[in-house]
N, C-alpha and C positions, 0 to 999 in steps of 0.2 A: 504493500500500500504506500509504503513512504515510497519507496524508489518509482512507482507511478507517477506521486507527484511530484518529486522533483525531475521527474523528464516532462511531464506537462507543463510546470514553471519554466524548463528552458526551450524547448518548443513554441511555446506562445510569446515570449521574448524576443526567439528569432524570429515567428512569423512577423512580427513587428517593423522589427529591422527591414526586413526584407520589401515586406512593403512601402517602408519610408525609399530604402533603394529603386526601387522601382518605378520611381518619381522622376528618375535620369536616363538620359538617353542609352539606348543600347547603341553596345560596342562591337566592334567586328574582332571576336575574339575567343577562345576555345576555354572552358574552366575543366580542369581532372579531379575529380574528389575522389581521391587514393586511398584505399586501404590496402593494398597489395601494390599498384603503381608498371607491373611488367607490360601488361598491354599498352597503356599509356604512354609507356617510354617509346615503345615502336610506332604509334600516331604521332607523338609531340615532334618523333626525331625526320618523321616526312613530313611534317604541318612545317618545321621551324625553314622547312625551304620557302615559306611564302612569307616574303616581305613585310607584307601589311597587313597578318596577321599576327593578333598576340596571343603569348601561350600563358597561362595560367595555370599554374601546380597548386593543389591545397589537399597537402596530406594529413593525414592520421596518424598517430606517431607508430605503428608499428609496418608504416610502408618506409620500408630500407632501399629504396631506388634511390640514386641518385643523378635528381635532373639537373644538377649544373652541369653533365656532361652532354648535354643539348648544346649544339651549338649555334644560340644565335640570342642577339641580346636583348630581342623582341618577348622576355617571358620575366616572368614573377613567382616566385614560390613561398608560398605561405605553410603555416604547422595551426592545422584546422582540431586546435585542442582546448579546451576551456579555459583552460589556465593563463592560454594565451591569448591572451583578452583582446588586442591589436590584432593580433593576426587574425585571428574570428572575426572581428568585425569587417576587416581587409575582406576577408572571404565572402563572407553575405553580400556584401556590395557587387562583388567580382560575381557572384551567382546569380544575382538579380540582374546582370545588365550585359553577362552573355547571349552569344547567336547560339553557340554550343555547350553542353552539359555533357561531358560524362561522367559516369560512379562507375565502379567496381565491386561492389558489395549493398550491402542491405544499408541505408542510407537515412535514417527516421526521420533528421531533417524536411527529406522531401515531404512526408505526409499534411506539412501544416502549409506550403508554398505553393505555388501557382503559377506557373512559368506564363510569360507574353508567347498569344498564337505563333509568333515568329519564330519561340523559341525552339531548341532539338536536344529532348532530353535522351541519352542512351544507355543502358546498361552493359556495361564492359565486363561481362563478370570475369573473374580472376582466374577459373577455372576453362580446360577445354573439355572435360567434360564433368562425370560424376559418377561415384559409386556409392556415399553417402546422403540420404533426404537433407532436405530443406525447406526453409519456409512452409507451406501451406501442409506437406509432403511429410515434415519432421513432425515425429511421433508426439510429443510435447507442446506441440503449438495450440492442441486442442484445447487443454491445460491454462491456457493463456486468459485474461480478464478479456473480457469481450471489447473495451475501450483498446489495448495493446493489437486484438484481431482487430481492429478497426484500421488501425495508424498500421498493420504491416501493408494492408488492403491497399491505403492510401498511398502508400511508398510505389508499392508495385506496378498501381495505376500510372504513374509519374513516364513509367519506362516508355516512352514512345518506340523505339527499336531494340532488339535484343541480336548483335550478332552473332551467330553459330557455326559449327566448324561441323553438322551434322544434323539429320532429321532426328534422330536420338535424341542430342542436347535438344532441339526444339520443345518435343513430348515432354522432355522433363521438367524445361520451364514453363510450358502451358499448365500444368498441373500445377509444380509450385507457385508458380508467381497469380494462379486463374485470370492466366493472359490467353487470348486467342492467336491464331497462327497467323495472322494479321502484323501480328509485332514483329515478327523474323524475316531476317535478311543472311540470304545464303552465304557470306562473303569471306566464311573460314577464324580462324581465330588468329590477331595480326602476332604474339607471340610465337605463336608457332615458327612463322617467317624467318627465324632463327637457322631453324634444321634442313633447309633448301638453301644455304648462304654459306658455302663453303670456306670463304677469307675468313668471315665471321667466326665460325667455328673455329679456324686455326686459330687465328688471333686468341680468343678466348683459352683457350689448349696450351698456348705457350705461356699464355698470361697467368694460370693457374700454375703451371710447371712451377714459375718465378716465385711466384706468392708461397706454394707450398713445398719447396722441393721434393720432399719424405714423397710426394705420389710418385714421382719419376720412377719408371722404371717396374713399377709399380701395379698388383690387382687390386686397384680400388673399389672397395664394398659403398655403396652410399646406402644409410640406413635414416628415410624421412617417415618418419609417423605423422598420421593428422593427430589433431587437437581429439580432447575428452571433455567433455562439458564441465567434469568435476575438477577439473586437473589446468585450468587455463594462467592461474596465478604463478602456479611452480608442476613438474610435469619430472617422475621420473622414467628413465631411459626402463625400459623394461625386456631389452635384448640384453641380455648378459655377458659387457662387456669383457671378464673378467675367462669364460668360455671361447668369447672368441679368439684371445690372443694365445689362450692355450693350446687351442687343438687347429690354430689357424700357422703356419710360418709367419716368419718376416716379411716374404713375397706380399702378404696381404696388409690393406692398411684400409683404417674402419675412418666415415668422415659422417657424423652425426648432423642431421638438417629439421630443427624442429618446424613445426607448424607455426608463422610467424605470430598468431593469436595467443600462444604461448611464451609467457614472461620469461622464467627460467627453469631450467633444469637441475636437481635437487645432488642428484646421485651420480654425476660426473667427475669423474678420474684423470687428469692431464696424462698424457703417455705418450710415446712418439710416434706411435703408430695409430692413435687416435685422436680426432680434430674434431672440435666444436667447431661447427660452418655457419650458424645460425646468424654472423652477421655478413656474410658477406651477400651482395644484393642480388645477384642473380641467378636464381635456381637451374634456368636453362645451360649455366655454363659449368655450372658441378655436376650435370645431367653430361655431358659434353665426354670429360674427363674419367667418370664412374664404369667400369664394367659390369657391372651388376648394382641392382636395384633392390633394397628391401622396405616394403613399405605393408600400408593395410589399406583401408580407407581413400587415401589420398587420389586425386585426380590426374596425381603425376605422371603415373603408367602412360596416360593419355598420350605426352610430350612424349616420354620415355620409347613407348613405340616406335616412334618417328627414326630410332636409331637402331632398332631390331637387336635388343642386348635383353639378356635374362633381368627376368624378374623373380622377386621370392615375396609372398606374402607371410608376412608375419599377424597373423589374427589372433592374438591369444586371448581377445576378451568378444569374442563374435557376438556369442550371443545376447552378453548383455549391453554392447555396441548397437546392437539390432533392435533394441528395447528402448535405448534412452535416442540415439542418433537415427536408426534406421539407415539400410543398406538397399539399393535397388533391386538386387540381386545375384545371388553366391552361383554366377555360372561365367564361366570363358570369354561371354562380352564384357564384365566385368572385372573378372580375375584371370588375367591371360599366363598365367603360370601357378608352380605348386602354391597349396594354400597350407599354412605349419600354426602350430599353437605351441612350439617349445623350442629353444636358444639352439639343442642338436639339431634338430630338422632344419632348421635356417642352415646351418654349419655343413648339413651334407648336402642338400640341396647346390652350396658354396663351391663345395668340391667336384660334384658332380658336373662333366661339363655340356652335358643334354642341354638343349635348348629346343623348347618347341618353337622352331620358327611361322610353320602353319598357322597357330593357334592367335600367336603374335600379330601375323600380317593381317588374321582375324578380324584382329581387334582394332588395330591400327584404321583399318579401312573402314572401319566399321565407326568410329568415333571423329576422324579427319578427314572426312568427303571433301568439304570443301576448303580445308585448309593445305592447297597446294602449292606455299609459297609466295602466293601473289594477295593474302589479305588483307595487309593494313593498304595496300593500295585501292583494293575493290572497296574497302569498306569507305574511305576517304569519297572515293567517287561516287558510292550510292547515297552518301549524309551531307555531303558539303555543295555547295551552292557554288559554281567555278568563278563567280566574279568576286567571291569574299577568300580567296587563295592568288 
């Protein structure tokens, strides 16, 4: 009840604002409301080739991009955090008198705002696809005060386009978000665009080499778990690192990638063969360098596919994962390799060097239709207006 109303005191605050903003002329100018930031970086860094437009960053503080490597000196980046009283208000303004809007997550803000007919709100979601529910879909939303099912309703409404990297992703946000198929636009997912960009990837390759020597040479394990509803404040590793270096050689070396929603990590060990990755900002370039993949939940398979390397699912809490989160479904479109509930089975899995490619290319084709390389451009072209680029 308290935590209701203090998001309704700050909600009606900002609707305020907002509307006082909205008294000023609109700008020819693009706003990201980050909480993740990866897709954003790949629009900002093709919008920053138009002159006379302006880019506008307003993140969340657990988006670890970093857009001063955008180059051009037509942008602004604000820290969209309470605390940060300036920058918030910097923000609303910047929201209120955009052409373009995008978000990357569930955004509450939106529910109390009202964008100008002109305006193009999109959701970028973070992900390219999904194996855990959400919104409307998560088992727990039912749960919810009926004023909270109101404002997610209202949020979702906001999304004018939703782009997608498959008719897959589309079903699942028509369901979550109770958006019709009206909102999607085929035009792949612009992160991706990474995995078809071969410089890119070297560059990336050497640039990690540098950064972390220990992988040189090296069978890198990358081991990313999604987030736990219970566990977001501190979050323990629950692969057993102490097993892996045991029954693993030197050859191997373990680089732990938590779910950015996650603060810290409780039960972590420094050791040279084991690396906390969680701040460095780009997942797709530790995806790049990794030989193998151990996750559960996560979306990342999704990307990971793209590069046709073993996957190991580590599930050790499925079912009751399935109860508080909810899962889509425990089959090969989802989980394109073994599924384990114990630290050995990960470890043989490890050794084993099978790889079902079949299963793999699956899944790949099956979640990345439309993401062939060419999306943050298609997407650019089916949203933006060519006289404001």
């Amino acid at each position: 009840m308290i935590k209701e109303l203090g998001i309704s005191i700050y909600l009606f605050l900002f609707k305020i604002l907002f509307a006082l903003f909205k008294l000023f002329p609109m700008s020819n100018k693009t706003v990201f409301l980050s909480s993740f930031g990866d897709n954003a970086f790949f629009i900002a860094k093709e919008l920053s080739k138009a002159e006379k437009h302006q880019i506008i960053f307003v993140n969340q503080a657990k988006c670890k991009i970093d857009f001063t490597a955008i180059s051009t000196d037509n942008k602004k980046i604000y820290s969209f955090e309470t605390s940060n009283i300036a920058d918030t208000f910097l923000s609303i303004y910047h929201l209120a008198t955009s052409k373009y809007v995008f978000v990357d997550n569930y955004a509450g803000v939106l529910s109390v705002i009202k964008f100008r007919k002109e305006v193009k709100c999109i959701q970028l979601w973070h992900a390219a696809g999904a194996i855990k529910k959400f919104g409307w879909s998560d088992p727990e939303t039912s749960a919810r005060s009926e004023r909270a099912k109101l404002r997610f309703q209202q949020v979702y409404d906001r999304f004018q386009y939703i782009p997608v990297g498959s008719q897959q992703m589309a079903d699942i946000f028509s369901e979550s978000f109770h958006v019709d198929q009206s909102h999607f636009i085929y035009t792949g997912v612009p992160q991706t665009d990474f995995y078809f960009d071969p410089p890119a990837k070297q560059k990336a390759y050497t640039a990690l080499m540098d950064l972390y020597p220990v992988i040189s040479g090296k069978k890198v394990v990358l081991y990313a778990p999604t987030f736990r509803k219970n566990s977001l404040q501190s979050m323990q590793v629950q692969l057993d690192v102490e097993e892996f270096l045991d029954k693993l050689d030197d050859q191997y070396v373990l680089l732990i990638r938590l779910h950015p929603s996650v603060q810290e990590v409780t039960n972590f060990k420094a050791h040279p063969r084991v690396l906390l990755v969680n701040d460095y900002p780009h997942l797709n370039e530790l995806l790049i360098v990794s030989d193998i993949l151990i996750t559960d939940y996560s979306s990342i398979p999704v990307e990971f596919s793209l590069l046709g390397k073993k996957m190991i699912f580590f599930t050790y809490d499925l079912t009751d994962y399935g109860k508080t989160q909810g899962i889509w479904a425990k089959t090969s479109l989802y989980f394109p390799g073994p599924i384990v509930k114990t630290t050995s089975r990960v470890i043989q899995h490890i050794l084993d060097p099978a790889i079902d490619h079949e299963k793999i290319v699956q899944f790949r084709n099956h979640w990345n239709t439309y993401s062939t390389g060419q999306s943050t451009r298609q997407l650019i072209t089916v949203i933006y207006d060519p006289k404001d680029l």
